[in-house]
N, C-alpha and C positions, 0 to 999 in steps of 0.2 A: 658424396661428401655431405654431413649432417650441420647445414648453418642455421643458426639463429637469428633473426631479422625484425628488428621493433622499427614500428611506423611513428617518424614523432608526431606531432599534432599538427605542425606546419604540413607535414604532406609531402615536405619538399627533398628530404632526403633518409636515405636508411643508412641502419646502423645494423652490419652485419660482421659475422666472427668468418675470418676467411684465411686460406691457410696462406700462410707466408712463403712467399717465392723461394726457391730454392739459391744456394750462393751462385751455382751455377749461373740461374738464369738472372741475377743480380751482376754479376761478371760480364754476360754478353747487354746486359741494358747500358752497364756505365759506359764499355765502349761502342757499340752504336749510339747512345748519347754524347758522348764524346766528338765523335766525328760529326753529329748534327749542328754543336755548337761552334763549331769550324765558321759556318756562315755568318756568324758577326762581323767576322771580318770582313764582312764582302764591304758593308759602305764607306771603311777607313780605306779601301781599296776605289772604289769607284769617288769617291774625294779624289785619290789622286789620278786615276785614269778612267774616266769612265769607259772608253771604246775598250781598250784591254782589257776591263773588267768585265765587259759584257762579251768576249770577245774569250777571255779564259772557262769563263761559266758556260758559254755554248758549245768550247770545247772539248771542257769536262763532263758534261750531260753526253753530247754524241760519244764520246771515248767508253764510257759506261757501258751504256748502251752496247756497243762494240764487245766490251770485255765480257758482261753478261750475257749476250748471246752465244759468244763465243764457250762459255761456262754450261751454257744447258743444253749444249751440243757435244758437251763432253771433252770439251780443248779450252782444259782452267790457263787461266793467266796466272804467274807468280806472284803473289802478295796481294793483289788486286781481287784474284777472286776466293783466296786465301782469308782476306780482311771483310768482305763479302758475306762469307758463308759465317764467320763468328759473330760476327752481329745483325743476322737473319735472326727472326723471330720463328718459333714451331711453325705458328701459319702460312708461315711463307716455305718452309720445307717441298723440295720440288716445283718450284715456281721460279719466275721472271722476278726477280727483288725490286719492286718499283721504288723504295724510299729513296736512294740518290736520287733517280730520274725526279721524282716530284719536289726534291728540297731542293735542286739546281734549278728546276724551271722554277719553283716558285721565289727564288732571289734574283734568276733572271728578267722575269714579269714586272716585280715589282720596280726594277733598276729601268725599265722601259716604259713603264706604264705610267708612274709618279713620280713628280718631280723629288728631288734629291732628299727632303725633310721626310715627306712622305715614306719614301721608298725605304729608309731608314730607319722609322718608326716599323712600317711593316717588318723587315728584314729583322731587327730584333725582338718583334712578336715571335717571329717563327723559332730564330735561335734559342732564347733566354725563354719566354712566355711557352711553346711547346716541347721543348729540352728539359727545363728545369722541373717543368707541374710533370714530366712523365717520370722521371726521378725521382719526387718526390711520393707521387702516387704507388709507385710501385715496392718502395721502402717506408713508406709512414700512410702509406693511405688506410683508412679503415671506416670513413663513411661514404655509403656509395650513391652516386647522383641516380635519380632514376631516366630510364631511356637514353642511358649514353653507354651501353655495353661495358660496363666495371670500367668507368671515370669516376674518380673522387673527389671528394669534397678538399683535401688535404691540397691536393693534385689543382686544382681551380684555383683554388687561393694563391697557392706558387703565383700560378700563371698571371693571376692578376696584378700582383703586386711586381713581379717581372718585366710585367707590357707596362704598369704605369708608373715605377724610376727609370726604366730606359728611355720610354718616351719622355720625360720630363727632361731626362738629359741630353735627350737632341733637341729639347724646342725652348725646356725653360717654362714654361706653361702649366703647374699642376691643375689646376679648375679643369682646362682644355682637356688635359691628359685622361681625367678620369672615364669620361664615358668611352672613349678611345680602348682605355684598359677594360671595362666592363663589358663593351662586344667583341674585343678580341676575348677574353673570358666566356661568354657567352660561344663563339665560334669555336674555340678547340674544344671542346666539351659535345659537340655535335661529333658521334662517334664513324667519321668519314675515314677512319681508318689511313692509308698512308696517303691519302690524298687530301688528308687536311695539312699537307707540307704547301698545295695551292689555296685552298680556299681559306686558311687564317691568314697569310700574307695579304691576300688581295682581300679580305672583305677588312682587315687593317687598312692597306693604304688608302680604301676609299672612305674609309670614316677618319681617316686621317685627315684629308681633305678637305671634311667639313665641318672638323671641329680645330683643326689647329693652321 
């Protein structure tokens, strides 16, 4: 495919012509983004229960787990590996689908690791902050960051502006908020693939930490 790619002077990102996703694959992002942003809920939930809530979440990782092995041994579950396979990405075609596994441990982590403000903050980094910029990116994105394997600029900005009125709205703090916003910004853009469902959580809630 014949793209065009101008360097701006800053260095810092390009501006390339790239073909636009298909409806198809616009159809499996909104509902695998859909079911991502499911985890906001976890901290009005761990408000009210935390042992349940951590206690549902490690439920729901092993059952997965469960269901998905069960699926690449050729014995699908109804609905479960049904809703699985529509919102797999190409790359994952024949694989173990780790995205559940890592966005349940990484809300689990967080509900364990930081106290409640933190864990919160992290937990809608992951929801809103990596949900929304992949949404964004993949329906409006069209400048591309470099060394983050087709992350955009569009896609970034989501994310940042995402992690920093959620976190304001759990602490009240915008000054505090912003660099909070700017390494979670800074962390999903590192192209970890679906293992950045653990490392934007937790390098949030430890900058959480230290600045709120």
């Amino acid at each position: 495919m014949h793209m065009r790619m101008d360097r701006r002077e800053s260095g810092i990102v390009y501006r390339k012509a790239r073909q636009r996703p298909s409806a198809e694959v616009l159809r499996m992002e909104l509902l695998r983004k859909s079911i991502h942003l499911l985890v906001v809920l976890v901290p009005s939930m761990a408000a009210m229960d935390r042992d349940i809530t951590i206690a549902i979440l490690g439920a729901g990782v092993a059952s997965y787990v469960l269901f998905e092995s069960l699926r690449q041994s050729g014995r699908e579950v109804p609905l479960v590996s049904r809703l699985t396979v529509l919102s797999a990405r190409k790359r994952d075609e024949g694989k173990f689908i780790m995205g559940p596994v890592t966005l349940g441990t990484g809300a689990l982590l967080s509900i364990l690791l930081f106290p409640p403000q933190a864990a919160a903050v992290a937990i809608y980094a992951l929801g809103f902050g990596d949900g929304l910029s992949s949404l964004v990116g993949r329906f409006f994105g069209g400048t591309e960051l470099p060394l983050t394997r087709g992350k955009s600029l569009e896609g970034s900005f989501t994310c940042f502006v995402a992690v920093f009125v959620s976190a304001i709205a759990v602490t009240g703090k915008p000054l505090s908020c912003l660099p909070v916003a700017v390494i979670a910004t800074i962390v999903e853009a590192i192209p970890a693939k679906d293992y950045d469902n653990l490392v934007l959580p937790l390098a949030t809630g430890l900058v959480s930490l230290i600045f709120l």
